[in-house]
C-alpha positions, -999 to 999 in steps of 0.1 A, spaced: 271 313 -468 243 278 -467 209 284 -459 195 263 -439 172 246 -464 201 235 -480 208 261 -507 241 275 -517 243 317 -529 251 324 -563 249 364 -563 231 389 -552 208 416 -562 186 448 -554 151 443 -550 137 477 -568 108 484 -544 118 474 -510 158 482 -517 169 450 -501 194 422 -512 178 393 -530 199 364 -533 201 341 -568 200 302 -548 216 272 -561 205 239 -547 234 221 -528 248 192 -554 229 205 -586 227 228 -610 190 240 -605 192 279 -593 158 299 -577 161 335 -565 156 340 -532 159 360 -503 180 363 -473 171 368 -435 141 390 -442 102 381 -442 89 364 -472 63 390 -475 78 409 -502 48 407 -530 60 395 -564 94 384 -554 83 366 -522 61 348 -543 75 338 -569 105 324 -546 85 304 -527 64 287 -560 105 279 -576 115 270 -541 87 242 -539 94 234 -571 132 229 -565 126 207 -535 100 185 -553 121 180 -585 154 177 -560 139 153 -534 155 182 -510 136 183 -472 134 212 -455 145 210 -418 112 209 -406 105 174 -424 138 164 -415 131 168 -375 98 152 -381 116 119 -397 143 120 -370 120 114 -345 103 90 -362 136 75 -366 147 76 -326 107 58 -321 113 32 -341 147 28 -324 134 28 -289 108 -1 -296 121 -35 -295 103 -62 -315 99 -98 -311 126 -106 -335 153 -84 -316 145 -101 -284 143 -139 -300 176 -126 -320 197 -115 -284 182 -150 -266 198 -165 -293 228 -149 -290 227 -153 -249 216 -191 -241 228 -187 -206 205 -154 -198 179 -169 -176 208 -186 -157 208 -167 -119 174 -151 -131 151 -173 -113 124 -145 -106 116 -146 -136 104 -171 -146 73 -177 -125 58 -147 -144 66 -162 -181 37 -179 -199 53 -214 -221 25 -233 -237 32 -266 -242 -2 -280 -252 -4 -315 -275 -37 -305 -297 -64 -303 -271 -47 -312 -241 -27 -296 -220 4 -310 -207 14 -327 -171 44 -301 -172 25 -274 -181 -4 -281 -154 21 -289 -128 37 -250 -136 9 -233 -135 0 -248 -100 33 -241 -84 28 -206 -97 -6 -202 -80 9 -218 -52 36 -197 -54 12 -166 -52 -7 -182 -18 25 -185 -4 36 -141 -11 -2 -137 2 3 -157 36 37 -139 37 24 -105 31 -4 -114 56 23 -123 81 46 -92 78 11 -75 87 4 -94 118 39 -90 129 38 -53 128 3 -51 148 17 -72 175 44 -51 174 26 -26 184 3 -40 203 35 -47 223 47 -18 227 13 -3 242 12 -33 267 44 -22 282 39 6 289 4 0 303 22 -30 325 48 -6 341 22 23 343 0 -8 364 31 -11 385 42 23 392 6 31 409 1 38 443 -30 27 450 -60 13 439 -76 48 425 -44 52 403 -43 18 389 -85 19 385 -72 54 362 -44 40 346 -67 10 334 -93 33 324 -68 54 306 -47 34 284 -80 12 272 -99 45 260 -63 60 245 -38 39 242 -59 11 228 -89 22 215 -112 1 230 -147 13 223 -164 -5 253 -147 -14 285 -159 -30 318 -141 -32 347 -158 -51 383 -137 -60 412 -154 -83 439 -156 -76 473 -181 -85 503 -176 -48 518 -185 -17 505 -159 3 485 -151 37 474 -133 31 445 -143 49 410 -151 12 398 -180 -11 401 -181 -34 428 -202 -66 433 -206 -96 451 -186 -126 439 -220 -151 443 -236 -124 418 -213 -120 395 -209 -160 392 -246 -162 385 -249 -138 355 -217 -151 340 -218 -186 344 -187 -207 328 -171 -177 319 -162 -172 351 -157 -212 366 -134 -218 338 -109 -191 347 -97 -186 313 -100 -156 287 -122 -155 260 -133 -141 228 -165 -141 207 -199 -133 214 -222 -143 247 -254 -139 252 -275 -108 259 -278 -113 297 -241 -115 302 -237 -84 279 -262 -68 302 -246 -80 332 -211 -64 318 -218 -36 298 -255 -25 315 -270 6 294 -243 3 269 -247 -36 262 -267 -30 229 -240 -17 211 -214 -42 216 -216 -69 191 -185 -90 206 -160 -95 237 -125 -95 248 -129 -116 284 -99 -122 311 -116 -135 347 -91 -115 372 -80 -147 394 -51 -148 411 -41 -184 430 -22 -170 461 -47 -145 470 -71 -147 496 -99 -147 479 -88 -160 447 -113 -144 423 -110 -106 424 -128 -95 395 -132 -98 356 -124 -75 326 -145 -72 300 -137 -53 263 -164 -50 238 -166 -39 203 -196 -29 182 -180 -53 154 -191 -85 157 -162 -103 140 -139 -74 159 -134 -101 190 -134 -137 174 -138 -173 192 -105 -183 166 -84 -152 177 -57 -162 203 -64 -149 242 -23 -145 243 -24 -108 253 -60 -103 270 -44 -135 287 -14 -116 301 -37 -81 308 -56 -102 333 -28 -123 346 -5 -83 355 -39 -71 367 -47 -97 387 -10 -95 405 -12 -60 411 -48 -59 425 -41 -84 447 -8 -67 464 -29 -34 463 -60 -50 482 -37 -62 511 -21 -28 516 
């Protein structure tokens, strides 16, 4: 039988007042014996005591560990494994010339000074403005991907707006349908929509003149085309009315359409209380193509 502090049994004896085996210990590999005992408590007065004062002794004079320091120092052990220094990794580059070869990526992010006392080199400059180049480039690229995805989806909602347009059977539908899909669909925080017409309508929309409307709006409406930005306060009053202080920019498509009689039929106006929301720079590609489907669809609806 071994204990487990590394201890081999000699004999055995009585302990007198608790009537229990005590066993005479050897220390594994030398000569050296302690008495000890076996699986019980150490609490056993004199006998405990004295075992554990020749058991410290033994292990001192030994250089024997008890498992609890030898746990300890395996762990420091598997650490100290587990860390790899500077000279392991200089060590296995030198053993593997050819590991960068086919690892490209990595190299942008490595840091190789090659400085001549207080200068810096042409190589080294060149590098690092390739990798900050490099860095522009993932940033436009990540910008991009972004873009791609809202048109995407800005996409998706203009189709189905375009074949709800042409699925309506009237004017009142498509005036809803309009309505609809810019409050839901798009989110559109301010929205005007004003056909033109000479006659009185009753239509859930605004109506007005055309000679009225091309006095309050000026070049936006003579030029024909869509537009994006800000415009002045009258022309936001002109559009918007009692809500025209809180929209700090526009979204602007004149509703013109060349083989109708007339040709201007109205204008759609989208507003935003950000002011850099709707920008002059931003393409007009889809409020563009809105206007242009409107436009089509008013036109056939106004003749039947």
């Amino acid at each position: 039988m071994k204990g487990t502090l590394g201890f081999e049994p000699l004999s055995a004896v009585r302990c007198p007042k608790k009537r229990k085996r005590i066993w005479l210990l050897r220390a594994a590999g030398s000569g050296q014996r302690v008495a000890g005992i076996g699986q019980r408590s150490l609490k056993w007065g004199r006998f405990s005591g004295q075992f554990q004062a020749a058991l410290n002794e033994l292990t001192a004079s030994t250089g024997l560990k008890t498992m609890t320091e030898k746990i300890a120092e395996a762990g420091r052990d598997k650490q100290k494994k587990k860390a790899v220094t500077a000279r392991q990794v200089a060590d296995y580059l030198k053993g593997h010339p050819d590991f960068f070869v086919g690892r490209d990526d990595l190299l942008p992010d490595l840091t190789l000074p090659h400085q001549r006392g207080d200068a810096i080199s042409l190589v080294e400059r060149q590098v690092a403005l390739l990798r900050e180049r490099a860095l522009d480039y993932r940033h436009q690229l990540v910008c991009l991907a972004d873009n791609a995805r809202d048109n995407e989806k800005l996409f998706e909602r203009m189709r189905l707006l375009v074949l709800a347009l042409l699925e309506s059977k009237d004017l009142e539908q498509l005036i809803e349908v309009v309505n609809d899909s810019l409050n839901h669909e798009f989110g559109i925080e301010f929205h005007s929509l004003i056909l033109f017409s000479e006659k009185p309508m009753s239509l859930p929309v605004r109506i007005e003149h055309t000679d009225v409307v091309v006095d309050a709006l000026g070049s936006i409406m003579t030029s024909g085309k869509a537009i994006c930005g800000q415009i002045t306060q009258a022309e936001l009053d002109f559009l918007f009315q009692e809500q025209a202080e809180n929209v700090g920019s526009v979204a602007i498509a004149p509703l013109n359409y060349a083989l109708s009689e007339p040709q201007q039929l109205g204008i759609l106006a989208l507003g935003s209380k950000d002011k850099d929301h709707f920008k002059a720079s931003m393409g007009t590609l889809f409020i563009s193509y809105l206007g242009d489907i409107l436009s089509r669809i008013l036109a056939r609806q106004l003749r039947s």
